[in-house]
C-alpha positions in Angstrom: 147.7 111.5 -61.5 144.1 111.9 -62.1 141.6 114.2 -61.2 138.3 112.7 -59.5 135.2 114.6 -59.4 133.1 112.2 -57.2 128.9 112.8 -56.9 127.0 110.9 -54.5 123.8 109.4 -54.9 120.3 110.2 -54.1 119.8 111.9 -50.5 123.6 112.0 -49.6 125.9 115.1 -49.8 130.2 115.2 -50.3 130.5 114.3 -46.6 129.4 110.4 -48.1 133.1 110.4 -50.5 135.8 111.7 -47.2 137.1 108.3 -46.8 137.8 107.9 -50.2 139.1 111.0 -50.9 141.5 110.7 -48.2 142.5 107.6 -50.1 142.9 109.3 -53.0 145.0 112.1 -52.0 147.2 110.4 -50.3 147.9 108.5 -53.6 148.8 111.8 -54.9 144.9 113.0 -56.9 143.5 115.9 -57.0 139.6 115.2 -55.5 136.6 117.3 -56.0 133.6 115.6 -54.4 130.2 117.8 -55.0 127.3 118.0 -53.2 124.3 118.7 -55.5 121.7 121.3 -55.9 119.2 120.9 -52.3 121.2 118.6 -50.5 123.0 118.2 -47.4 125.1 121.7 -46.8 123.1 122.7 -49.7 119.5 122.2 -48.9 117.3 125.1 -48.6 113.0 125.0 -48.5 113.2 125.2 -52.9 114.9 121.8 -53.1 111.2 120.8 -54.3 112.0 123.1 -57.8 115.3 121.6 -58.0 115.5 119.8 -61.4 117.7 117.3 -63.1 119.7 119.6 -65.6 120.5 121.8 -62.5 122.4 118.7 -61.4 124.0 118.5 -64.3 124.8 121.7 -64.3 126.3 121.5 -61.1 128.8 119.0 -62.2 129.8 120.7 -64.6 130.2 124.2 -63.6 132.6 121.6 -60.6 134.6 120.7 -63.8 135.1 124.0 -66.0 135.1 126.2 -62.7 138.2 124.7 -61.5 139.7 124.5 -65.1 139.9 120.6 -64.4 141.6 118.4 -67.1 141.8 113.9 -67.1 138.8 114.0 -65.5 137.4 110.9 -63.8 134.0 111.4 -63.6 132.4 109.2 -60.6 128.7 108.8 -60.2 127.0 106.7 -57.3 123.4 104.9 -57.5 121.1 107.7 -58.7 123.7 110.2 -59.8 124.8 108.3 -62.2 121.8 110.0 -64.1 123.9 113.4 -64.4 126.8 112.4 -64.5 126.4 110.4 -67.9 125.1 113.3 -68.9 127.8 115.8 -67.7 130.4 113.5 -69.3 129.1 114.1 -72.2 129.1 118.2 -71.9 132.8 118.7 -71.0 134.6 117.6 -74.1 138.2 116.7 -74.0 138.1 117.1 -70.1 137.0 113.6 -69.9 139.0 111.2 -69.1 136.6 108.5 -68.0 133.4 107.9 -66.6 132.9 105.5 -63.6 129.5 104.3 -62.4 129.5 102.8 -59.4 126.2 100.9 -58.7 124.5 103.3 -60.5 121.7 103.9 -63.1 122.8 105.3 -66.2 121.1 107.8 -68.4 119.3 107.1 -71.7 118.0 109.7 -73.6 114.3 110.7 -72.9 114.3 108.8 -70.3 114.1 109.5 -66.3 115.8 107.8 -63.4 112.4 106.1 -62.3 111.6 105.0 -66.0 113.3 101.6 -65.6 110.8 100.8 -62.3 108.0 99.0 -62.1 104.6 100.2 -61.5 104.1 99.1 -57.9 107.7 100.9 -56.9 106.8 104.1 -58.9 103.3 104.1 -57.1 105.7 104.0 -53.9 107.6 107.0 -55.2 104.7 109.0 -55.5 103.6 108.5 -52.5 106.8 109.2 -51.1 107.0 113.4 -53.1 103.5 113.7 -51.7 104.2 112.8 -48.7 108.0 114.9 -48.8 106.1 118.0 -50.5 107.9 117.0 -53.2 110.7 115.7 -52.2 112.4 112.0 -51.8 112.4 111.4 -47.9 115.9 109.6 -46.4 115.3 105.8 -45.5 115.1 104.1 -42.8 118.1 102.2 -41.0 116.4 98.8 -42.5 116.8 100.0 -46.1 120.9 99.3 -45.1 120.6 95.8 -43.8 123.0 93.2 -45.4 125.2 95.6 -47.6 128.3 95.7 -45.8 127.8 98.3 -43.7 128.9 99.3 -39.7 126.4 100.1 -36.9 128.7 103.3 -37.8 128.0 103.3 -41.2 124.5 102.5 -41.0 123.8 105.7 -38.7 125.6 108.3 -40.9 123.7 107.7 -43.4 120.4 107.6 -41.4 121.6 111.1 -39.4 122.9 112.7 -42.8 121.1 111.8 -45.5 118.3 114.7 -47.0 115.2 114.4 -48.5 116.4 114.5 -52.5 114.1 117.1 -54.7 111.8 115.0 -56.9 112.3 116.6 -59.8 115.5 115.4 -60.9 114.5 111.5 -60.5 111.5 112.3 -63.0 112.9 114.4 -65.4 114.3 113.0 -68.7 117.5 112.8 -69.4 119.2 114.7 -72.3 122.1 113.4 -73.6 124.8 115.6 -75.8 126.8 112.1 -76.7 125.9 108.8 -76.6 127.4 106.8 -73.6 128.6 104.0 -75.2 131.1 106.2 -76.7 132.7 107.2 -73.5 135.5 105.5 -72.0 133.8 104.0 -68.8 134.5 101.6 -66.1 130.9 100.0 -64.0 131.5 99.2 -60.7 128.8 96.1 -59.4 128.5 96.1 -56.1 127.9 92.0 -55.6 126.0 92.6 -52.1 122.9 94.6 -54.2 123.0 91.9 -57.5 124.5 89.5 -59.5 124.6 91.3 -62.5 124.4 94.2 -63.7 120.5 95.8 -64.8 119.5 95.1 -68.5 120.6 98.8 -69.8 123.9 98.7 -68.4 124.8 94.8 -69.5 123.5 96.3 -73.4 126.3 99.1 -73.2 128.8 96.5 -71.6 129.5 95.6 -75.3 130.6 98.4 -76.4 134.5 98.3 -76.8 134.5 101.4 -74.4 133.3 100.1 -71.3 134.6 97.7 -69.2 133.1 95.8 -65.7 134.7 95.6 -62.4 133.2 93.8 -59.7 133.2 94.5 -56.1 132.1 92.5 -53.5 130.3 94.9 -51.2 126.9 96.3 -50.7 125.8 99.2 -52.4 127.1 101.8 -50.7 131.1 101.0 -51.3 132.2 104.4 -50.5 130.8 103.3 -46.7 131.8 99.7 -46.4 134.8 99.6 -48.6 136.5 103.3 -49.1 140.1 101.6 -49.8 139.5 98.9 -52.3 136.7 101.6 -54.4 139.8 104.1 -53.8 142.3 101.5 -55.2 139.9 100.4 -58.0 139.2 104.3 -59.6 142.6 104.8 -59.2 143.6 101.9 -61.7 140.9 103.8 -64.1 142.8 106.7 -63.9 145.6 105.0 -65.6 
């Protein structure tokens, strides 16, 4: 049996993983989902100061405080920015990384590096306007991924503003990921194929690609089949 530490993406908190970790410990896992640094149960008025290595650290501190072992390392959409970079802190812990939908990190480089200029204009606006924070979307930004009426208003109710910081902060990497064992998830409903970085690192013998088709937000619109498909890469 494996042992899932599961990090949600931008603006969400743990409470996004509970169907899936139901899932998964009824298959017999041990699950740790984390909610990071000035989000949901953990927001507080700093989360503006709140920077990427203090997710990272969060993760981690998840990973040695519990004196877990065969980790599966699970990083949605944004947090797949930590999480590459946690993997590559905890040694022999790891027992593979799985990103699903997710960016990944490259060193020196931040989670809005990849965007272009109109978007990061958009972003910019967006911390001004959060005093420095990412503000939660609208229920619009969920149309056509797979989601419930249900679904759709968790994540408008729920969701955080998500401290700035960490999405322009560079990423520092102790190992490269190519050399972890990993598994991408592609949710179909947000893409084809996977973005340019990720279908680079696809050919290293390491990784592999599993496609789901879902919207980006699987762990909402699909908890079984995502639960299903990390616990074949726990095996």
């Amino acid at each position: 049996m494996g042992e899932f530490v599961l990090v949600p993406g931008a603006r969400l908190g743990a409470w996004a993983w509970d169907a899936v970790a139901g899932s998964l410990r009824g298959a017999g896992h041990a699950v740790y989902a984390v909610t990071l640094s000035g989000l949901a149960e953990r927001r507080d008025p700093d989360a503006d100061r709140v920077g990427q290595q203090q997710h990272v650290d969060d993760i981690v501190s998840v990973i040695e405080g519990n004196e877990l072992y065969d980790v599966v390392l699970v990083g949605h959409s944004y947090s797949g920015i930590p999480v590459g970079q946690a993997a590559g802190r905890i040694g022999d812990r790891l027992q593979r990384v799985v990103y699903v939908d997710s960016s990944i990190p490259a060193e020196g480089q931040s989670f809005v590096d990849g965007w272009d200029e109109d978007d990061r204009a958009w972003l910019e606006e967006q911390l001004v306007e959060g005093d420095g924070t990412w503000l939660p979307a609208e229920a619009e930004h969920f149309v056509d991924q797979d989601l419930s009426d249900e679904a759709v208003r968790q994540l408008v109710l729920r969701s955080t503003p998500h401290p700035g910081l960490t999405l322009t902060q560079p990423a520092q990497l102790a190992r490269p990921i190519g050399e972890l064992p990993t598994t991408y998830v592609k949710c179909l409903m947000a893409g084809d194929t996977p973005a340019p970085d990720v279908r680079e690192k696809l050919e290293s013998p390491h990784w592999e690609l599993v496609e789901l088709q879902t919207g980006h937000w699987p762990m909402l619109s699909q908890p079984e089949a995502l639960a299903q498909l990390l616990s074949a890469a726990a095996r």
